[in-house]
Backbone as a ProteinNet text record, in pm:
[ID]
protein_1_A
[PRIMARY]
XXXXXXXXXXXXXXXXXXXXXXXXXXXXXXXXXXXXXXXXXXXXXXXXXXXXXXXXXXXXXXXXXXXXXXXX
[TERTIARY]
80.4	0	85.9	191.9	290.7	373.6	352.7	410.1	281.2	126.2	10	29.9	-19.3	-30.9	-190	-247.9	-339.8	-316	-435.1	-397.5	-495	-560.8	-745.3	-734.4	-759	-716.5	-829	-944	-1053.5	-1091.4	-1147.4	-1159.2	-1306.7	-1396.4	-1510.6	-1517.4	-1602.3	-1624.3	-1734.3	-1808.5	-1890.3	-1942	-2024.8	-2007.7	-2113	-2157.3	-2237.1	-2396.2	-2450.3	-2564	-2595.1	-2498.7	-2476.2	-2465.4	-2398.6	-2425.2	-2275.2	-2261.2	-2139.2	-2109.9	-1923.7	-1835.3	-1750.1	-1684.4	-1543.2	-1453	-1316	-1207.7	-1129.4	-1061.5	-922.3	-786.8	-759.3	-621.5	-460.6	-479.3	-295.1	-223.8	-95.2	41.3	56.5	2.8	9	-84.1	-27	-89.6	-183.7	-335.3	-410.7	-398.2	-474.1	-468.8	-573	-664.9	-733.8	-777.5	-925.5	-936.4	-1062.4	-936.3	-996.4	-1129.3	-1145.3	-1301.9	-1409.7	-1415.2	-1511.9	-1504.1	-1419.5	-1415.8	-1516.8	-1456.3	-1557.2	-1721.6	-1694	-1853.7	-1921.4	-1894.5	-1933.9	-1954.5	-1895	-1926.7	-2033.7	-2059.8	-2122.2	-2237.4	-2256.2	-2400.7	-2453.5	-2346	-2452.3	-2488.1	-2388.9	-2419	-2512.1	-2530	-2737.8	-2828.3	-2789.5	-2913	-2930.1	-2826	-2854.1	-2963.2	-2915.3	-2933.4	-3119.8	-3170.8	-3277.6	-3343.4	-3304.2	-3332.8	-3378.1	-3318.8	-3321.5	-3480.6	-3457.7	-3526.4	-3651.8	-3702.2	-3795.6	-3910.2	-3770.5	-3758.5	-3872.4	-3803.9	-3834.2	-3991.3	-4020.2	-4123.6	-4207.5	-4198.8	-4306.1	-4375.5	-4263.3	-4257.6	-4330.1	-4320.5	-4408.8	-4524.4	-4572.5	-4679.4	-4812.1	-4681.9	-4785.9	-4847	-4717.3	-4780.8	-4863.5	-4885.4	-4963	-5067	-5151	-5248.1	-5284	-5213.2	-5244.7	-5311.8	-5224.9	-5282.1	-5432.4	-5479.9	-5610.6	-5696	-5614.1	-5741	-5797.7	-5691.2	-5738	-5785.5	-5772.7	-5840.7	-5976.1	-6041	-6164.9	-6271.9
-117.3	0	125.3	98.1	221.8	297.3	181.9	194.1	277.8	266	324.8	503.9	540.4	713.2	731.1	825.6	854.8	998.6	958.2	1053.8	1143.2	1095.5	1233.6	1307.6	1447.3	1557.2	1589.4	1517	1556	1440.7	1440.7	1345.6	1394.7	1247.2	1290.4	1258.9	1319.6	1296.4	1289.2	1203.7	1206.2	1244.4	1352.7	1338	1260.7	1284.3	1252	1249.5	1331.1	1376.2	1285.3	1237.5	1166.2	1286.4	1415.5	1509.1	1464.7	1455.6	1438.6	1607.8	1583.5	1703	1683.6	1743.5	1725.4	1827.2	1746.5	1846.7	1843.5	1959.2	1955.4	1860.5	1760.5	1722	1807.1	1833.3	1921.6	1830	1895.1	1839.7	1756.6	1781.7	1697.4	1607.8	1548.7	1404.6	1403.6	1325.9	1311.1	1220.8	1303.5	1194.3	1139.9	987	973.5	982.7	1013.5	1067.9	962.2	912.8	791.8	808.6	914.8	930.8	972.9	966.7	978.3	822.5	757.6	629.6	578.9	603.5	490.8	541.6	702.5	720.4	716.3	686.9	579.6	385.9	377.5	205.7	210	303.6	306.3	339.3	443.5	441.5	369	283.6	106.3	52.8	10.7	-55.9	7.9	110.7	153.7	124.4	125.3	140.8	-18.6	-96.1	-288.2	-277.7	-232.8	-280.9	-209.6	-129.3	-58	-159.9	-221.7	-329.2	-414.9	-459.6	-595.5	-560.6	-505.1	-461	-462.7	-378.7	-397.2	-491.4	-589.7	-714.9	-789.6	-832.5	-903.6	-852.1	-735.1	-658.4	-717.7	-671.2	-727.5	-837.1	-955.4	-1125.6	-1142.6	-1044.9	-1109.2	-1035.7	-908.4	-895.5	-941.8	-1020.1	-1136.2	-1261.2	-1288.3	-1402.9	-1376	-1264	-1198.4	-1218.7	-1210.3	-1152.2	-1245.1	-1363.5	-1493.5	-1544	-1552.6	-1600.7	-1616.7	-1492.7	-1389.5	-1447.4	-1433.4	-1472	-1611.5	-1709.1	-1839	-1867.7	-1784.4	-1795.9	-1743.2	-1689.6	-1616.9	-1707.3
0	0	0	52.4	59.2	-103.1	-204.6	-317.7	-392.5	-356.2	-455.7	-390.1	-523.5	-494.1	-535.2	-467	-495.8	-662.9	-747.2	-858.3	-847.8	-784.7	-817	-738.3	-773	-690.3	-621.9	-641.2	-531.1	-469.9	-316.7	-284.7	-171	-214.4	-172.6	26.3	97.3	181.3	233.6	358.2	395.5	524.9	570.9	729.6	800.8	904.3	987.7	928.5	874.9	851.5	663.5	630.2	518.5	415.8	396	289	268.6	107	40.7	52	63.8	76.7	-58.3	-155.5	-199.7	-127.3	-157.8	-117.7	-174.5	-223.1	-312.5	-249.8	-335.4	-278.7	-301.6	-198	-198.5	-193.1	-180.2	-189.5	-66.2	34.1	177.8	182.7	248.4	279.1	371.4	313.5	376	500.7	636.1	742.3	785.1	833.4	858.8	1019.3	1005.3	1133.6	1187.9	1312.3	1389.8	1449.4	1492.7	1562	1473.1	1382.9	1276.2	1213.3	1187.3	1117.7	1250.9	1377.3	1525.8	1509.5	1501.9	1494.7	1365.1	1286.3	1139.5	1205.4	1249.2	1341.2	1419.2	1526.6	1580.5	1573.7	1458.5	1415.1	1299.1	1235.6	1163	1272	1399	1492.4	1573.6	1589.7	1644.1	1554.1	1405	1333.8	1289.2	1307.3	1291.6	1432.1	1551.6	1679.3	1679.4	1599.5	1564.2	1472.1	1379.2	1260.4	1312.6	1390.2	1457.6	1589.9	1644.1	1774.1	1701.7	1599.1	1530.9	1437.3	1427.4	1319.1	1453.8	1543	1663.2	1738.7	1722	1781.3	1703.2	1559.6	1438.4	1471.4	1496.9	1507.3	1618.2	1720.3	1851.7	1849.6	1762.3	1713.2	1718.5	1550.9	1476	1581.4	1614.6	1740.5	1844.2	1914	1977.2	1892.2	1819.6	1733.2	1664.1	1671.3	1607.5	1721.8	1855.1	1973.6	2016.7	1987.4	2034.9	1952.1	1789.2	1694.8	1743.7	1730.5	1770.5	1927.4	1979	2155.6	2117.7	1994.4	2019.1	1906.9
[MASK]
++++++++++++++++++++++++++++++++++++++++++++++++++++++++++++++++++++++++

């Protein structure tokens, strides 16, 4: 990885709110910035942990409501 150069002089970015940024690439070297890569992890991992929570709610729902029908 140390031998590739980047050639495109713009490089897109993304923040928090999901709005694409570009930025001109200069002569210096880009650095990546660790607490934005974690809080990019952490909010798939709320929004799986939201997916899921929901997924499961649905499911006991239905079973709820199946229950009732057939108790009546």
């Amino acid at each position: 990885m140390s031998g590739e150069h980047i050639t495109n002089d713009t490089v897109e970015t993304q923040n928090l709110e999901g709005e694409l940024h570009s930025l001109k690439n200069s002569s210096r070297k880009q650095r990546v910035d660790i607490n934005i890569l974690l809080n990019n992890v952490r909010i798939a991992q709320k929004k799986e942990k939201m997916e899921s929570t929901i997924f499961f709610g649905l499911i006991a729902a239905v079973i709820v409501i199946t229950g009732l029908i057939i108790s009546v």
